[in-house]
Wavefront OBJ file of the C-alpha trace (Angstrom):
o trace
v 21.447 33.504 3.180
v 21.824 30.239 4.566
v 19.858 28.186 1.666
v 21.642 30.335 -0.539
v 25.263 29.412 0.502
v 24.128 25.471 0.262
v 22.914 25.905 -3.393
v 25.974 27.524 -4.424
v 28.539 24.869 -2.434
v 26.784 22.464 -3.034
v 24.654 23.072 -6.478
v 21.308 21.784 -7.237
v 19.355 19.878 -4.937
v 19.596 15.686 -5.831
v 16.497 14.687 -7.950
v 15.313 11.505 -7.691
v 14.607 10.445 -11.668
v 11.096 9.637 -12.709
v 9.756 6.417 -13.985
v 7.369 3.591 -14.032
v 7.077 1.807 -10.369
v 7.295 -1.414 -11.532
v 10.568 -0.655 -13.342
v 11.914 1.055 -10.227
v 11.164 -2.115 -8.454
v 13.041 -4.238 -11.245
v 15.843 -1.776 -10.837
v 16.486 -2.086 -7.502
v 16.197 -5.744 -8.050
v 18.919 -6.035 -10.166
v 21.344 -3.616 -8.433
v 20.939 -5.661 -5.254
v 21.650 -8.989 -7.928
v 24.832 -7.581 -9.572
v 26.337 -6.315 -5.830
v 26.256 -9.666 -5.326
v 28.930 -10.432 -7.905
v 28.805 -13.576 -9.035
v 27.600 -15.205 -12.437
v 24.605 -15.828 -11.761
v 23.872 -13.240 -10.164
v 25.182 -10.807 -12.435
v 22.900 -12.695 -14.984
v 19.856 -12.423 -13.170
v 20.407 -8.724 -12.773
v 21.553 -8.070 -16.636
v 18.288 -9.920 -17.471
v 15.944 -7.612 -14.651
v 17.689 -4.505 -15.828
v 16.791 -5.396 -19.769
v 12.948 -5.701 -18.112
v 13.173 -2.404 -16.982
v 14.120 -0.737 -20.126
v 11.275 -2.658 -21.967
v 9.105 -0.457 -19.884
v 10.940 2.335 -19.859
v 13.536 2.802 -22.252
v 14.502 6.031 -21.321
v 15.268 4.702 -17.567
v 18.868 6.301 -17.625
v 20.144 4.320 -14.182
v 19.113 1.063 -15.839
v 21.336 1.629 -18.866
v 24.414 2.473 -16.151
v 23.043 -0.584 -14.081
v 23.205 -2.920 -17.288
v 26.699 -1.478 -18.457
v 27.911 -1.784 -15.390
v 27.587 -5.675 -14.985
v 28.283 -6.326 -18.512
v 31.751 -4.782 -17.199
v 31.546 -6.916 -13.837
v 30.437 -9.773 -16.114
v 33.693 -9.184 -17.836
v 35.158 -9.670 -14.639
v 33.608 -12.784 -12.816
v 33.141 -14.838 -15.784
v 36.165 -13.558 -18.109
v 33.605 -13.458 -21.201
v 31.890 -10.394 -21.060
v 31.560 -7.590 -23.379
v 33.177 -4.739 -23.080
v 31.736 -2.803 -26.511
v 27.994 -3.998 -24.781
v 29.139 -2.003 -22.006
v 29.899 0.951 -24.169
v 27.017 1.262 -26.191
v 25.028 0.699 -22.424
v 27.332 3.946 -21.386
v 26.723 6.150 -23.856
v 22.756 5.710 -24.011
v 22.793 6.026 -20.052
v 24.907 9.338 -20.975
v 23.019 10.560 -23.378
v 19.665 10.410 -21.249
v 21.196 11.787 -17.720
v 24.876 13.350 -19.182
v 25.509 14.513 -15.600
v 24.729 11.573 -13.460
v 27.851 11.064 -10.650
v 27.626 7.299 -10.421
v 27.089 6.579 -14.633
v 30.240 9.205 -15.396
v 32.275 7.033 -12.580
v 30.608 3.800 -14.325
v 31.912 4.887 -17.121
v 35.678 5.823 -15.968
v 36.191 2.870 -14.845
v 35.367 1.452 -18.617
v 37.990 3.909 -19.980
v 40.410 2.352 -17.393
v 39.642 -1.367 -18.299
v 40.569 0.072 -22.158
v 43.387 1.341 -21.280
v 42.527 4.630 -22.045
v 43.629 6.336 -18.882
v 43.974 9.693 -19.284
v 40.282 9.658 -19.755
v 39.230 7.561 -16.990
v 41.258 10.016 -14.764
v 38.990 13.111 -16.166
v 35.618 11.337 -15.860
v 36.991 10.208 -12.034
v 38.068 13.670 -11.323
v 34.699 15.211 -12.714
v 32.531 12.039 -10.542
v 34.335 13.077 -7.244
v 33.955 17.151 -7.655
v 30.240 16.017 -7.781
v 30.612 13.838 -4.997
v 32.855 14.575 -3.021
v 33.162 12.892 0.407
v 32.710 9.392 -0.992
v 35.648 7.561 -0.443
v 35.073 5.026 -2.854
v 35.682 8.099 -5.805
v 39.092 9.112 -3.875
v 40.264 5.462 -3.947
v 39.505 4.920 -7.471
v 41.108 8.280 -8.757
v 43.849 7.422 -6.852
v 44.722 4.148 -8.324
v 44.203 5.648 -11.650
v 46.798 8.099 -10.818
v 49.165 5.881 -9.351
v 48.610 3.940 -12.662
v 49.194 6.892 -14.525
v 52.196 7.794 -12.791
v 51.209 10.626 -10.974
v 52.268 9.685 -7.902
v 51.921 12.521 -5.468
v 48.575 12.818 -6.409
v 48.082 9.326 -5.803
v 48.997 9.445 -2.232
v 46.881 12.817 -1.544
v 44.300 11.026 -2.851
v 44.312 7.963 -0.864
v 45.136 10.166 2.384
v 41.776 11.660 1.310
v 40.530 8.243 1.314
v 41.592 7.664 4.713
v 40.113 10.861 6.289
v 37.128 9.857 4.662
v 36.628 6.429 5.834
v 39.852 5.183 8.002
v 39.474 1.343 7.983
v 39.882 1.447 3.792
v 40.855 -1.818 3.040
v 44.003 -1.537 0.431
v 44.666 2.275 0.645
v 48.038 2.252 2.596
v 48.873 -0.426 0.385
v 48.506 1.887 -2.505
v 50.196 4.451 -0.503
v 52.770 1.836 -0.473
v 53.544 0.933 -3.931
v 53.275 4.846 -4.913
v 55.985 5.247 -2.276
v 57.854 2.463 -3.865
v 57.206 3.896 -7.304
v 58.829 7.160 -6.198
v 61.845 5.484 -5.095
v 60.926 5.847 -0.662
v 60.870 1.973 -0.275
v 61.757 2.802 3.409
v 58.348 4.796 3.877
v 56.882 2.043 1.708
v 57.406 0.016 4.017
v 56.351 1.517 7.003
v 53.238 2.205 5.009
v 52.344 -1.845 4.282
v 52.960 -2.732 7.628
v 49.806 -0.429 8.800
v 47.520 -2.067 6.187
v 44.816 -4.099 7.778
v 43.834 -6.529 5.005
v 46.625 -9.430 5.675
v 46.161 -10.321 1.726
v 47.073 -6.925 0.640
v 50.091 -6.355 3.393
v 51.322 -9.378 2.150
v 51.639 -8.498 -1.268
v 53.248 -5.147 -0.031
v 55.505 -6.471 1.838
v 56.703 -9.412 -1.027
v 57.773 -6.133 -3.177
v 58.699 -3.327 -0.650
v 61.490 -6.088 1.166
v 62.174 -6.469 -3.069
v 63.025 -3.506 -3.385
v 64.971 -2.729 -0.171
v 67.662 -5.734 -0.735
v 65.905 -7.995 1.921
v 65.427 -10.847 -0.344
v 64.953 -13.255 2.463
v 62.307 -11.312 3.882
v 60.604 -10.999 0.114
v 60.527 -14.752 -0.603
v 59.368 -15.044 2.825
v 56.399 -12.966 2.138
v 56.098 -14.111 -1.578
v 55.655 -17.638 0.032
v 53.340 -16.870 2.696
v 51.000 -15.152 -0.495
v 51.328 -17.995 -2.669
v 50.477 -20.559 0.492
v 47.125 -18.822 1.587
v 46.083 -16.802 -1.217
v 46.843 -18.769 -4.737
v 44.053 -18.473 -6.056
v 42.515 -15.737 -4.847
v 45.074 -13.750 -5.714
v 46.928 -15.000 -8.765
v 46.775 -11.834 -10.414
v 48.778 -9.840 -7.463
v 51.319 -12.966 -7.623
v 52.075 -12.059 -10.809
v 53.303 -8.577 -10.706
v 54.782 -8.872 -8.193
v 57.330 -11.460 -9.895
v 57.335 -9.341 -12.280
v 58.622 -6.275 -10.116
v 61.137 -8.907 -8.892
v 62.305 -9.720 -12.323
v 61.097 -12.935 -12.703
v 59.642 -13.186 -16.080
v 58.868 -17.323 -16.314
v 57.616 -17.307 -12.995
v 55.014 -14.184 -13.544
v 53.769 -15.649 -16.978
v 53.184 -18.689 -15.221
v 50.422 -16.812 -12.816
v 49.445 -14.493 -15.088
v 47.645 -17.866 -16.921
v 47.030 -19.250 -13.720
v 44.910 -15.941 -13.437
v 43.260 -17.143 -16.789
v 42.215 -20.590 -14.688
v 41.123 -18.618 -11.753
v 38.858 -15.767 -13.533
v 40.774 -13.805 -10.974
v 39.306 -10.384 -11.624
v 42.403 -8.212 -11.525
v 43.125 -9.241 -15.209
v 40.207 -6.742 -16.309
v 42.593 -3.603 -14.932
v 45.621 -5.455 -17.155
v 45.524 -2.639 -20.056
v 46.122 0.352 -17.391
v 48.687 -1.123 -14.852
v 52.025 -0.229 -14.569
v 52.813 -3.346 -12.891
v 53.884 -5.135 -14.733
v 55.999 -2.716 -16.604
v 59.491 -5.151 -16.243
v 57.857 -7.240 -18.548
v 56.126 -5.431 -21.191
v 59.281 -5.875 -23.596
v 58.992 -9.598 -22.995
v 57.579 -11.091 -26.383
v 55.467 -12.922 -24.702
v 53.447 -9.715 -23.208
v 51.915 -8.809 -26.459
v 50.056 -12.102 -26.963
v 49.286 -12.782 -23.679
v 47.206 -9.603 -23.644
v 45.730 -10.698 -27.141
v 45.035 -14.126 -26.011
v 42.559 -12.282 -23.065
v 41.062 -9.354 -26.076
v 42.918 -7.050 -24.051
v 45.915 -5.759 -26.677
v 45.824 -2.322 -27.697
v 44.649 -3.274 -31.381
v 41.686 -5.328 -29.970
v 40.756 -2.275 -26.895
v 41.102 0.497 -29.175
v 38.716 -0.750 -31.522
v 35.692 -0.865 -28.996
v 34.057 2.533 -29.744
v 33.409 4.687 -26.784
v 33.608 8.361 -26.458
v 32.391 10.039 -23.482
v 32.039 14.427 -23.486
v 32.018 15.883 -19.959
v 29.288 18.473 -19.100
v 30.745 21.778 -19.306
l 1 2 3 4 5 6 7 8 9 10 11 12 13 14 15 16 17 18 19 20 21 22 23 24 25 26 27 28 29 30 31 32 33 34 35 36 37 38 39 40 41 42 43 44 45 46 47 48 49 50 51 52 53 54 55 56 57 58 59 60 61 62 63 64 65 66 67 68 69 70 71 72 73 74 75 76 77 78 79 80 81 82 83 84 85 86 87 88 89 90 91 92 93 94 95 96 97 98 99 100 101 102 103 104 105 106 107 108 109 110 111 112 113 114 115 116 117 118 119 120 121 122 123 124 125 126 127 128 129 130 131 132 133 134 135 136 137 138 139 140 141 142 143 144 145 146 147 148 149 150 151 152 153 154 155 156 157 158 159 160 161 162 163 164 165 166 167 168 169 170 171 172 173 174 175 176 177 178 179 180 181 182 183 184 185 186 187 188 189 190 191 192 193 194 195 196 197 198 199 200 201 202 203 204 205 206 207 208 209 210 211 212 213 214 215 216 217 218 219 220 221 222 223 224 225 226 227 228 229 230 231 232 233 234 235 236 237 238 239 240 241 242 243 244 245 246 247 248 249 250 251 252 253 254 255 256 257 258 259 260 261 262 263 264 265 266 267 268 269 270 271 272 273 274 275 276 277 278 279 280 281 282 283 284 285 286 287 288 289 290 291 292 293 294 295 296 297 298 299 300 301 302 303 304 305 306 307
């Protein structure tokens, strides 16, 4: 009765898949190489995973593997190639169409196009498969608060935190849904319990925004810009844009360019930045990085969810 409740909560039992040992050993190779994030790591991986598949070319997890850093490519080099990643995707679909970790590989695709209502169903589908990983719960959860579903946001990141309570950045996320919602008072209380100093910071620079403390925002908004510049360029930027300030947020958002920061790959999906998408400066910004809507929604990519 026992075995029988498991299979039915929990469905099949995980397979491991089946293919050559040397490939397996390229494979985990690589995915040890592209964790490391950096260029040359990421090339070193993109090169063992492309090894791999000339032994096996059915190797599903390689084909997620290489799509994967061509996206992460995309983000530590700011040259990488987002249609690659696709046509990676959809051959790593095709071979294992049920695979967790290539269906959340490949939401998080749909998010960097923009295309969020789909990166919220391939989430939602990759965390009923799996889920008590908190790393699914905190990346459904910024798609939602993206998306403007904001309750769902914060039940998701709550989720998060029951899951794995130190999460660095969910209370801020908490935070800015809060904000979003128009509770900049319980915004606030939520930043100042975030551990990461970097991402309180930025909380706080928009929550004392919003509340009429501008003292206490260009206090904060300083303190970011002293110690994190460049690591956070990105963050600096919308959050002059929530304040308003339209020069001064164009003027990171390139400084982001400089930096390679990696935030500019979520750019498409944001609502962050949403004071400034009438700006006329927006549109070409965004074309000037391939990331308009013209230049996104001509990379092909269609994913179909296992019934």
């Amino acid at each position: 009765m026992a075995a029988q409740l498991k299979v039915t909560l929990l469905g099949a039992a995980p397979t491991v898949e089946a293919t050559d040992l040397a490939a397996y050993a390229l494979y985990l190779q690589a995915r040890q190489l592209g964790r490391q994030g950096t260029a040359e790591g990421l090339e070193r991986s993109m090169a063992l995973y492309q090894q791999a598949l000339a032994i096996d070319p059915d190797y599903a997890a390689a084909w997620a593997g290489l799509a994967r850093d061509a996206q992460l490519g995309y983000i530590a080099v700011y040259h990488g190639d987002l249609a690659a990643a696709a046509r990676h995707l959809e051959r790593a679909l095709a071979l294992d169409p049920t695979d967790s970790d290539i269906i959340a590989n490949a939401a998080i695709l749909a998010r960097s196009l923009g295309r969020l209502d789909e990166a919220i169903a391939l989430q939602e589908y990759a965390v009923a498969r799996d889920p008590v990983n908190p790393i699914g719960h905190a990346r459904l959860g910024l798609f939602y608060l993206w998306a403007g579903r904001l309750d769902e946001s914060i039940a998701s990141y709550r989720t998060t935190l029951s899951l794995s309570p130190g999460r660095i950045g969910a209370k801020h996320n908490i935070a800015v849904a809060l904000l979003l919602k128009g509770e900049p008072e319980a915004a606030l209380a939520a930043i100042q319990q975030e551990s990461s100093e970097l991402w309180r910071t930025v909380g706080l620079s928009m929550a004392y925004h919003v509340l009429g403390q501008a003292a206490e925002s260009d206090a904060a908004l300083a303190e970011l810009i002293d110690k994190y510049r460049q690591e956070a360029a990105y963050n600096i930027a919308y959050v002059l844009a929530l304040r308003g300030e339209a020069d001064r947020a164009f003027e990171w958002l390139d400084k982001a360019v400089q930096y390679n920061d990696p935030g500019l790959v979520e750019i498409a999906a944001t609502n962050l930045f949403a004071n400034i998408h009438d700006d006329p400066r927006w549109l070409p910004f965004l074309e000037s990085i391939g990331k308009s809507p013209d230049q996104l929604a001509a990379i092909e990519f269609e994913v179909r969810l296992p019934k």
